[in-house]
PAVORO-761738 format. One line per 4 residues: number of its first residue (from 1); their letters; for each residue x, y, z of N, C-alpha, C. Coordinates in steps of 0.2 Angstrom, whole numbers. Layout:
N
NUM = A = X:Y:Z:X:Y:Z:X:Y:Z; ...
***
This chain:
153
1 = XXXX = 62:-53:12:57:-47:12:61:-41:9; 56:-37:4:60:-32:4:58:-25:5; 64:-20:4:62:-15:9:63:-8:5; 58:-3:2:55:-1:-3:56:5:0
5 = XXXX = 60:12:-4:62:17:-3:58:24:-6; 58:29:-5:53:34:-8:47:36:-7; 45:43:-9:38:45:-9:38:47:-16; 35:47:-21:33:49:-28:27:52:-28
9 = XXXX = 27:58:-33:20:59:-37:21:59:-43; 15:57:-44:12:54:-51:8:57:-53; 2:52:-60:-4:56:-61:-7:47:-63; -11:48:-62:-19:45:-64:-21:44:-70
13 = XXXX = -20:42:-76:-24:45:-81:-32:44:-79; -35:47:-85:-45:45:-84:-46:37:-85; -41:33:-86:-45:26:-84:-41:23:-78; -38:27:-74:-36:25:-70:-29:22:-68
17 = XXXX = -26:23:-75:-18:19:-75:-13:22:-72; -8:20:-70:-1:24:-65:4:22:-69; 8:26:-70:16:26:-72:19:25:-67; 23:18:-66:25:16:-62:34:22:-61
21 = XXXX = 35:27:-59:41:30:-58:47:27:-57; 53:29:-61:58:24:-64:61:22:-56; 63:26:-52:67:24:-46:62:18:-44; 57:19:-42:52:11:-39:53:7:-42
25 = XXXX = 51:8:-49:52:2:-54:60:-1:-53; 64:2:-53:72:-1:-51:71:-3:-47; 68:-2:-42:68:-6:-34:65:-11:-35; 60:-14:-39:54:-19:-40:56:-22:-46
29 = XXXX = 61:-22:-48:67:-26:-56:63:-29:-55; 64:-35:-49:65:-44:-50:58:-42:-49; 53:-40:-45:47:-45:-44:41:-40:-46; 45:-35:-52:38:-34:-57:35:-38:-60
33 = XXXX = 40:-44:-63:35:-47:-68:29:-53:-64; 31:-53:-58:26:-58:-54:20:-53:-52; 19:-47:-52:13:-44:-51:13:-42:-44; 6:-38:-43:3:-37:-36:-3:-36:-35
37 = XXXX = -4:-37:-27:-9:-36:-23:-12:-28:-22; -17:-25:-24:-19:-21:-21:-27:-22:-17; -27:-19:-14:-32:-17:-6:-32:-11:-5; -38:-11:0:-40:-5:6:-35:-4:10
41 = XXXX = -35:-1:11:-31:1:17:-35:-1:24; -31:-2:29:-35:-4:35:-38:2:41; -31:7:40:-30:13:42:-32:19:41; -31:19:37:-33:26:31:-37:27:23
45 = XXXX = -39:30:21:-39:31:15:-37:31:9; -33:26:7:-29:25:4:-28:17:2; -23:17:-5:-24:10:-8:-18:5:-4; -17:0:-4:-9:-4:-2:-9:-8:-8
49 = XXXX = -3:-7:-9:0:-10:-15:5:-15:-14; 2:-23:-16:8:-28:-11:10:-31:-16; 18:-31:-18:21:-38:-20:16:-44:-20; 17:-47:-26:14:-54:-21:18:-59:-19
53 = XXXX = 23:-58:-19:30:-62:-14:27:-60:-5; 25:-52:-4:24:-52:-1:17:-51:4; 14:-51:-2:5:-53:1:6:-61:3; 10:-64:-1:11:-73:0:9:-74:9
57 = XXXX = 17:-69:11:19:-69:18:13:-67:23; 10:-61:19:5:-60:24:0:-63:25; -4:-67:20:-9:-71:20:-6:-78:24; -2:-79:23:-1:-87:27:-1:-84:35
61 = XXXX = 2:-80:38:-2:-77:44:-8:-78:44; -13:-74:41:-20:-74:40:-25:-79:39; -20:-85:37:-23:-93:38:-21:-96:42; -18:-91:49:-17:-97:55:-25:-95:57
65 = XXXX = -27:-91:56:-33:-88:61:-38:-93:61; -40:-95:66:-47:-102:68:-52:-99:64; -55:-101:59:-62:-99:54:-66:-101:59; -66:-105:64:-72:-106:67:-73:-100:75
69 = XXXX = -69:-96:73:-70:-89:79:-74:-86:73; -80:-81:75:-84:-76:70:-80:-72:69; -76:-68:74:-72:-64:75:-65:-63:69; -65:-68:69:-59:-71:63:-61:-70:57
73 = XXXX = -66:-73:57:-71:-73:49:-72:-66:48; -74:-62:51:-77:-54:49:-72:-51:47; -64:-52:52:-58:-49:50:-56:-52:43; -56:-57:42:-54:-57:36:-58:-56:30
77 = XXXX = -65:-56:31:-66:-53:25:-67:-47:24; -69:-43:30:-65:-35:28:-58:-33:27; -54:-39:29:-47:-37:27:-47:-39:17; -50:-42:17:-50:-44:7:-55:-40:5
81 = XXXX = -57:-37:9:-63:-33:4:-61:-30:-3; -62:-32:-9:-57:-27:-13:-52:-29:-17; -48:-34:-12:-43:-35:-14:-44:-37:-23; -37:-36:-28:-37:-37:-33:-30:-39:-35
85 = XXXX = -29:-41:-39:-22:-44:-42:-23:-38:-50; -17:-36:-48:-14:-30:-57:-6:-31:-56; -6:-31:-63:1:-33:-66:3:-25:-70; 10:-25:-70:13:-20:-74:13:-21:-82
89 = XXXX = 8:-18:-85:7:-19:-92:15:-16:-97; 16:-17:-103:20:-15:-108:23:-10:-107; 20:-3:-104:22:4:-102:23:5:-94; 24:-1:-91:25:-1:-86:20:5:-81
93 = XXXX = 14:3:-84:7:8:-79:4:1:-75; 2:2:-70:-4:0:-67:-9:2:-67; -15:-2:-69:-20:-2:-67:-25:-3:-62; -26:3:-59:-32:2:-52:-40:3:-52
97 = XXXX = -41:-3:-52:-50:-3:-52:-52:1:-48; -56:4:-51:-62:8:-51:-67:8:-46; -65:2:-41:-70:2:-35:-65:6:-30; -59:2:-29:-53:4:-27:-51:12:-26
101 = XXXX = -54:13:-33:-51:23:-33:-55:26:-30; -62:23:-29:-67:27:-27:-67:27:-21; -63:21:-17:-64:20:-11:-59:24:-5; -54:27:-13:-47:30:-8:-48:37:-11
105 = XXXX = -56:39:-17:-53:46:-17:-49:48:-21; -47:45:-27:-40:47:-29:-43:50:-35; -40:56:-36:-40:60:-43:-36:58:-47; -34:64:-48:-28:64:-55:-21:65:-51
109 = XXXX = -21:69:-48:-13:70:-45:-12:62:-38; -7:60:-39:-6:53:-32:0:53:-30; 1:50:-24:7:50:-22:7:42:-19; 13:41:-23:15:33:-21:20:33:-15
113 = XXXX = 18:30:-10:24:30:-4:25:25:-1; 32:23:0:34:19:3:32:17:8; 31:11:9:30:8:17:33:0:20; 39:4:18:42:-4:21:43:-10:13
117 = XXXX = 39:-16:14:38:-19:11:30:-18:6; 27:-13:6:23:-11:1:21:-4:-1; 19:-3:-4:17:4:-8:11:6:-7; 7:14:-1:2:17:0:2:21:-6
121 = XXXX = -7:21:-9:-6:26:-16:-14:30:-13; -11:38:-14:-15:41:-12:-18:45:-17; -24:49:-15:-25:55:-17:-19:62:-16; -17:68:-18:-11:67:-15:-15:73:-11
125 = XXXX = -19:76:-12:-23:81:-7:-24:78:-1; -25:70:-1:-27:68:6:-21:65:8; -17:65:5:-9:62:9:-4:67:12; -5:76:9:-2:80:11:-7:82:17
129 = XXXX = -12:80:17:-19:81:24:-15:76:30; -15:73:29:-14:66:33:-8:67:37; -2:70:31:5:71:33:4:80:40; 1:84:35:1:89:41:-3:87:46
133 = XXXX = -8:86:47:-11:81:53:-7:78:60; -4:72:54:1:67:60:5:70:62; 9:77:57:16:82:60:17:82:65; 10:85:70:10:86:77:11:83:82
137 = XXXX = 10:77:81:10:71:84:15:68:83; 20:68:77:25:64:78:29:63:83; 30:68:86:36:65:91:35:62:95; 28:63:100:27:59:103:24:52:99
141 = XXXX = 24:50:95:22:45:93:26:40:90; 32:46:90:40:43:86:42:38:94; 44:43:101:46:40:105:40:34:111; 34:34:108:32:27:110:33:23:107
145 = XXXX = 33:23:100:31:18:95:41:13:95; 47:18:96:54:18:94:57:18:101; 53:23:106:60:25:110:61:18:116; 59:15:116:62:6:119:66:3:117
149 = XXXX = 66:4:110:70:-1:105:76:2:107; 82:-7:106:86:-6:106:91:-7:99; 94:-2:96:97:1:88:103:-4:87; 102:-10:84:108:-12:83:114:-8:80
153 = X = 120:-10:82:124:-7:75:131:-10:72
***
């Protein structure tokens, strides 16, 4: 598994391609050339950008589910709706389809950010919304979600 550092901003061009920023691009050396997953977001407004080493891992979860619950079925094709496979072209841009931009709102200015083992790409107007938003709430949100845990050292 790996575990992806940073927030960047970017830009979009008019057909939609991203300059993959040199710091990511160092962190994603070995498994640029095998490509990525991009999707909806489940949560928010916004794209997820997955390794496919590690869309691999999420999807073999998503194949224990019993296809014979409706329930199951409905999640998983709203979990794929969208989904698409883009690789890092020559200049090291991605390209994000067009149904995809339209679904996250993303202009010209974007922010790519870290999330663990994948990449949120926003608009960045709705990522700096979202950030002052959740502000308020972090704390208590920090110690339900953290404060049980026990911190190894």
């Amino acid at each position: 598994m790996i575990s992806l550092i940073g927030t960047y901003e970017c830009k979009a061009d008019a057909k939609g391609r991203v300059m993959l920023p040199v710091a990511l691009k160092k962190q994603l050396a070995t498994i640029l050339p095998d490509g990525f997953v991009v999707k909806r977001s489940v949560f928010n407004k916004c794209l997820e950008l997955h390794p496919v080493s590690e869309w691999n891992v999420l999807m073999s979860e998503v194949n224990k589910l019993n296809r014979f619950v409706k329930k199951n079925n409905d999640f998983i094709r709203l979990f794929t709706a969208g989904v698409k496979m883009v690789e890092a072209d020559g200049n090291n841009r991605l390209q994000l389809p067009k149904d995809l931009i339209l679904f996250a709102g993303i202009q010209k200015e974007i922010v790519l950010s870290s999330s663990v083992n994948m990449i949120e790409i926003w608009d960045k107007e709705q990522y700096e919304q979202v950030l002052k938003e959740a502000s308020v709430d972090f704390a208590d949100l920090a110690e339900e979600v953290m404060g049980g845990m026990q911190i190894e050292q």
